[in-house]
C-alpha positions, -999 to 999 in steps of 0.1 A, spaced: 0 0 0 11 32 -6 16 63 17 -4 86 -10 -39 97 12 -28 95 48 -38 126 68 -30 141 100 -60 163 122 -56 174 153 -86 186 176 -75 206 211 -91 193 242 -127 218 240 -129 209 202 -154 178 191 -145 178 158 -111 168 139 -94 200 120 -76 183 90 -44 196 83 -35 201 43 -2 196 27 11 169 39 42 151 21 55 127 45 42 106 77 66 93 105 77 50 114 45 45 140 52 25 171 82 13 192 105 -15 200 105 -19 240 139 -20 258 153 -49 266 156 -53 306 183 -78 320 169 -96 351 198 -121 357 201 -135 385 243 -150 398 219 -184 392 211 -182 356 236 -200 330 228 -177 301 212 -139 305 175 -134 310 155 -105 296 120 -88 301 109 -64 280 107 -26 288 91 0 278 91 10 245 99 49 233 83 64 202 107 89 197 94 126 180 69 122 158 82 140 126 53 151 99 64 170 66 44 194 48 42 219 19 48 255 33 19 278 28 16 305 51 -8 322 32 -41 318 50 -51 320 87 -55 288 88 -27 274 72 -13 246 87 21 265 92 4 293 114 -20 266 132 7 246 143 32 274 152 -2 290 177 -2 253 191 36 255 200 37 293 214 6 280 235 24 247 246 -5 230 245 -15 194 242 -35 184 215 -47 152 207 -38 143 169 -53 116 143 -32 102 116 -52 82 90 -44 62 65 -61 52 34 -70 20 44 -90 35 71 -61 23 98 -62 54 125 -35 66 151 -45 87 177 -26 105 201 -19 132 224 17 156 218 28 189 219 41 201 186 76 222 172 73 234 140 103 243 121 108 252 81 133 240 57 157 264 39 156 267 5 180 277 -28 172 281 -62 142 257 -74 141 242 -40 105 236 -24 101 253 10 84 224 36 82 227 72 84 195 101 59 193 127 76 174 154 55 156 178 67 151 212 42 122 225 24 132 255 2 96 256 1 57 238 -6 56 207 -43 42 201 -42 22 167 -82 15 153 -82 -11 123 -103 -5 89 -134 -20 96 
């Protein structure tokens, strides 16, 4: 399957409804690999392992820059990050697969050069699990 019709929303904790957010090029790996714990004991003959918890890392979203509306996903997401607030966000796939969670977002813009496309990263810092919900 390809990546082509995945979409990110995001809806702020008074908000009932998803706000999508347009432009969007590229979607982050989803999920983690849990740390490996030793619990070996002087008895064991070979090392013993649980697992740990796992760690996302930032969730890193590119998009086309347009700053040329208020609500431009450019100048949404930079008001999230001055506010510091924790939004709950909804990626989608086109399969109907959805990935919700909660994160507080950094927004930062590519440089550019002669017939180079200006984009901008929306880097999620994870502020809860991630909820997966399969196509039906």
């Amino acid at each position: 399957m390809l990546a082509n019709g995945a979409k990110l929303a995001f809806k702020k904790s008074e908000q009932t409804t998803w706000v999508e957010l347009p432009g969007l090029k590229e979607i982050p790996e989803m999920g983690s690999e849990p740390e490996k714990v030793e619990t070996t004991t002087l008895s064991d003959s070979v090392k013993q392992y649980e697992q740990g918890i796992g760690d996302v890392g930032d969730l890193a979203y590119k998009f086309k820059y347009d700053n040329s509306m208020a609500d431009s996903p450019y100048r949404v997401l930079r008001e999230i990050q001055a506010d510091g607030e924790v939004v709950t966000f909804k990626e989608t796939l086109k399969d109907g697969t959805a990935t919700e969670f909660k994160g507080q977002v950094s927004v930062k813009r590519t440089g550019g050069g002669v017939n180079a496309v200006l984009e901008f990263t929306a880097n999620i810092i994870l502020q809860s699990e991630l909820s997966i919900t399969d196509p039906s």
